[in-house]
N, C-alpha and C positions, 0 to 999 in steps of 0.2 A: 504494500500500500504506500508505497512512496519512500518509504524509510530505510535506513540502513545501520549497519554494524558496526559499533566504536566502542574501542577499550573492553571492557566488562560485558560486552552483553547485551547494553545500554543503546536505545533506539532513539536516534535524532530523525526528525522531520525533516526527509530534503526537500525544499521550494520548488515547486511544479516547475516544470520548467517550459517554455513557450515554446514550439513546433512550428516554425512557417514555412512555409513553401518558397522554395528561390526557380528564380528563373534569369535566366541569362539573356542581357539585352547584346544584341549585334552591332556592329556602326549601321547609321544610316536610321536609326530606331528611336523611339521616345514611348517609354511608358510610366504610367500614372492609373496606379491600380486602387480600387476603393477600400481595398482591404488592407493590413499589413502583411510585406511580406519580404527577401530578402531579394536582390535583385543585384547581377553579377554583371561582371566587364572585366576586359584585356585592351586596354589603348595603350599605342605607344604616342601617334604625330598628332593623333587625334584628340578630340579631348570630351569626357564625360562630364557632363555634369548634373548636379544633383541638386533638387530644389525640395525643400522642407516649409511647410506651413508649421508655425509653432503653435497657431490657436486653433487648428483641426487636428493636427497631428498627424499630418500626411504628407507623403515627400514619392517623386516623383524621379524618372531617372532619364536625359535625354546624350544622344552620343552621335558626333557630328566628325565629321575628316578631312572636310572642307571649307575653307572662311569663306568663300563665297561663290555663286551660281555660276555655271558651265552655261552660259545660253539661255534658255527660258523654262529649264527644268528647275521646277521647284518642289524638293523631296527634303528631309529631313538627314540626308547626307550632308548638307549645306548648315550651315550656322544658322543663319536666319529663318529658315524654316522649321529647324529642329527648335530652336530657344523658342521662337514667339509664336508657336502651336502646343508647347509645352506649358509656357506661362499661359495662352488664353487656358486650356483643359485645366488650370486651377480655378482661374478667375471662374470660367463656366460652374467650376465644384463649391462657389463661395468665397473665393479666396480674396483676401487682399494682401496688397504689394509690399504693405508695411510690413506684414506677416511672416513673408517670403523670404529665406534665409538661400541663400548658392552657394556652394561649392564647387572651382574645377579641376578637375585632374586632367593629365597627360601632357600633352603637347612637350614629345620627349624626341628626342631628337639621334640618330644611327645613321651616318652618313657609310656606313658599310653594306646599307641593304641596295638591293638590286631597286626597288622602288625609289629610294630618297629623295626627294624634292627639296633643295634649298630654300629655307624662309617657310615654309609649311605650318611646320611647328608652332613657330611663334606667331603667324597669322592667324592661326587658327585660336589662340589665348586671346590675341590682342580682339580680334573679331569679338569674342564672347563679352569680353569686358566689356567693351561699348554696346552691346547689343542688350546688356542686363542691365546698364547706364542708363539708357536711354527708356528701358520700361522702368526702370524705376523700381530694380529688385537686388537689392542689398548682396554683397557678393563677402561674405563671413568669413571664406577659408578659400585657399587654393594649395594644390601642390602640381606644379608645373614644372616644364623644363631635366635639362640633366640629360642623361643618356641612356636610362633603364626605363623599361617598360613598366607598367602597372597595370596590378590585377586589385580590382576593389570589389566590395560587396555593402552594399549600402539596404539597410533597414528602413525601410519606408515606413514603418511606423514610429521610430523618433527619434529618425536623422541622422544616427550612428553610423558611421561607413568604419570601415577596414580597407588598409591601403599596404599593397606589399608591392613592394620595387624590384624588381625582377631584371636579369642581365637576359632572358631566353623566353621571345615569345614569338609566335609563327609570323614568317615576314607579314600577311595580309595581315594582321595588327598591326606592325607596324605602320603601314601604309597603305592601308586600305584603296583599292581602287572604288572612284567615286558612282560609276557603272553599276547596282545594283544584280544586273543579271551576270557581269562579269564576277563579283564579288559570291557569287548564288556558284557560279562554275568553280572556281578558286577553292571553295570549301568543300565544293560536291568531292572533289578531287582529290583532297585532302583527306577527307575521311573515309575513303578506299582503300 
């Protein structure tokens, strides 16, 4: 019934402990689930970010590889699609801006992969900044830049992430191509 064995005999109550479901967001993605739950990522040039309402207690996860539009595609690959479809699906849930806590990771930088793009990286941070500037949603934490990749897992029920800095993650983290159907092949491929 929950309890366990110490010293003598003697029966402590261990604290139930909370069970949630994770799911792994991809680049190109933005999710904002109603429930709590845990929600995972690998960016290296790209960069995740995580937005937290502190008065509902819901936090949201979006994950972008690009500062900005290839032509007139507008997918959530992109910064500006990914942040301000993220931030309207709070505003929609209730949310306001005051509320809204950011955090971004990535935008990590390996100029040894086959993919590397110079300046990438850090467009992709500077992009976010200004784009959460500009709605007017508080940017709390970041960890950016450097030359290892991260793997995070952010709690969407109250804002907790875990951030591990990693030297080895598969090139398409690093450098995602911005091609969704490319990106769809890439992986098909991979996990063959």
């Amino acid at each position: 019934n929950g309890g366990g064995c110490h010293g003598g005999g003697e029966v402590l109550a261990m604290p139930k402990q909370e069970i949630l479901p994770n799911h792994y967001v991809r680049p190109g993605h933005i999710f904002l689930p109603d429930n709590a739950i845990r929600l995972g990522a690998v960016v290296g040039s790209g960069v995740v970010l995580t937005v937290y309402d502190r008065r509902l207690r819901r936090g949201g996860l979006g994950y972008y590889t690009h500062p900005v539009r290839k032509g007139r595609l507008s997918s959530p690959v992109f910064a500006a699609p990914s942040i301000v479809r993220l931030i309207e699906l709070f505003r929609d849930g209730g949310a306001r801006e005051v509320d809204l806590e950011a955090h971004l990771y990535g935008g990590s930088v390996n100029a040894a992969c086959s993919r590397y793009e110079a300046g990438l990286s850090e467009a992709n941070v500077r992009t976010g900044l200004q784009l959460l500037q500009k709605l007017r949603v508080g940017v709390v934490g970041q960890d950016v830049g450097g030359s290892r990749g991260r793997k995070i897992i952010f709690h969407t029920g109250t804002g907790e992430t875990l951030v591990a800095k990693v030297e080895s993650v598969r090139e398409t983290d690093w450098y995602p191509p911005w091609d969704p159907d490319e990106l769809a092949r890439l992986e098909a491929r991979h996990h063959a």
